[in-house]
N, C-alpha and C positions, 0 to 999 in steps of 0.2 A: 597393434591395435591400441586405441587410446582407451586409456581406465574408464572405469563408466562412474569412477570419483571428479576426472576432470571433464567427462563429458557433462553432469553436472554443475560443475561449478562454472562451466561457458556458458550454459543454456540459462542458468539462474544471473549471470551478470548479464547478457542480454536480457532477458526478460526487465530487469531493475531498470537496463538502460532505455529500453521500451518507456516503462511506467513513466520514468522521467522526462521523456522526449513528450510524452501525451501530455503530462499534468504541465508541464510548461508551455507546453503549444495554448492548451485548454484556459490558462491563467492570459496569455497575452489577445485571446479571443474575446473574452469575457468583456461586458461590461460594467459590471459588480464586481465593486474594490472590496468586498467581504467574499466575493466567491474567488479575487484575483489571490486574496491571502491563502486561502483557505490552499490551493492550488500550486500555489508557490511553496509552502508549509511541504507541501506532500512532493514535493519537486527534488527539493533538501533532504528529504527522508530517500528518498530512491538515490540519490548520490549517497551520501553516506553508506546507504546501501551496495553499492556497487561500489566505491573506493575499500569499504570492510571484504568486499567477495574479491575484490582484485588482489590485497595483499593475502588472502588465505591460496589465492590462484599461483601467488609467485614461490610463498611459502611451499604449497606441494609440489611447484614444478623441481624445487630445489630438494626437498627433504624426501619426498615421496610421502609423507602423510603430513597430516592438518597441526595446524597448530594450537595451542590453549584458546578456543576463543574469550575475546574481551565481550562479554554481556554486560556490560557496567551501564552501557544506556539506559536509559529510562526511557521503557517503552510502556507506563501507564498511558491512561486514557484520559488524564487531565485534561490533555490538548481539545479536548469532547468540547469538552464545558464552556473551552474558548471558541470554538468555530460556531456550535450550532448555537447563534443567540437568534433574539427576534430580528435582527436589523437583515440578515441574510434571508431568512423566509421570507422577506418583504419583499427582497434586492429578486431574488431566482422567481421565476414561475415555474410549479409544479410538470411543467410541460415546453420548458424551455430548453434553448442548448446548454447552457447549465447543466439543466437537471439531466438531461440525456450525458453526458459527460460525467456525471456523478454513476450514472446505473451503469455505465460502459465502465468504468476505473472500478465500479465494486467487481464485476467479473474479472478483470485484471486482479486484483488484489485474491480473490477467492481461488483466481488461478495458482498465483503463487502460494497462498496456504499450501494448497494441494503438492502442490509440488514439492516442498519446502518440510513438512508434515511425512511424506510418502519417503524421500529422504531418511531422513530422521530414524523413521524405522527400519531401514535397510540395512544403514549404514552399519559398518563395524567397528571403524574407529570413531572412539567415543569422543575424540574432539572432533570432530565432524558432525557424529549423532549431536551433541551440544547447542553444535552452532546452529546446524538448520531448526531443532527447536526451537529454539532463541528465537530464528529470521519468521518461522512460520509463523508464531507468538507475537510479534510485531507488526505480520501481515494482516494478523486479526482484530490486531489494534487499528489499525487502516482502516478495514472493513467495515467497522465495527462505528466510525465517528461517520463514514461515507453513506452507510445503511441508517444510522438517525437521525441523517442530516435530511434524509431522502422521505422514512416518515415523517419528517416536521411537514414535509414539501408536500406530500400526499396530504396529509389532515391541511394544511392550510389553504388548497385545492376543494377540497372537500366543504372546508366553511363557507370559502369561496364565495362557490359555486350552487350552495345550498343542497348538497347531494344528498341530505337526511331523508329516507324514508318517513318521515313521521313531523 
């Protein structure tokens, strides 16, 4: 029976290879060259994503446990500051396929926390425990620029629209 180490580590390099096939499908659909970045940005992240889980995948088929992971990436939120400007709330309608694409990719992302996070704790070897920290920590970095891109989207619907009460 296969470890329930690398039945993890298949399900998390599919799932990455999922996010990527989406966000790339989603960026060549688009007709907003600020949502096609935005998309492509998060395409790159899921590869690297999944080329980091393939080499930890060859690592344990070889050695039987994980290796040091390399957390050296920068998985701040800078990237925030670049995606959500005014030119993109312009480009999306709060109610477009964009935006639908934006609310579908945050539950993809929220999935992999979870997953990535529940890991984490389970795990016993600590470069294992390490890494999924790391991945889940980067997935909420995801989350986290996709969810206030999605508020911008909402209130500028809202102004829109004149939905004030008052």
């Amino acid at each position: 029976m296969e470890s329930k180490a690398l039945e993890i580590l298949k399900m998390a390099i599919l799932m990455e290879k999922r996010g990527k096939a989406f966000y790339e499908k989603t960026a060549e659909q688009t007709d907003s060259p600020e949502a096609k970045k935005i998309f492509l940005t998060m395409a790159e992240e899921e590869k690297e994503h999944v080329e980091y889980l393939s080499k930890q995948f060859s690592y344990y088929i070889k050695e039987k446990h994980f290796a040091k992971p390399d957390t050296s990436a920068d998985i701040s939120d800078e990237i925030s500051g670049e995606i959500i400007n005014s030119e993109i709330v312009k480009q999306i309608s709060a109610a477009s396929f964009e935006a639908a694409a934006i609310s579908a990719a945050m539950d993809f992302e929220t999935r992999a926390v979870e997953v990535y996070s529940k890991r984490a704790a389970e795990a016993d070897d600590p470069n294992e425990k390490e890494m999924y920290a790391w991945l889940a920590e980067w997935e909420r970095g995801h989350h986290k620029i996709l969810h206030d891109l999605n508020e911008a989207l909402k209130e500028s619907i809202w102004y829109d629209n004149q939905f004030w009460p008052f």
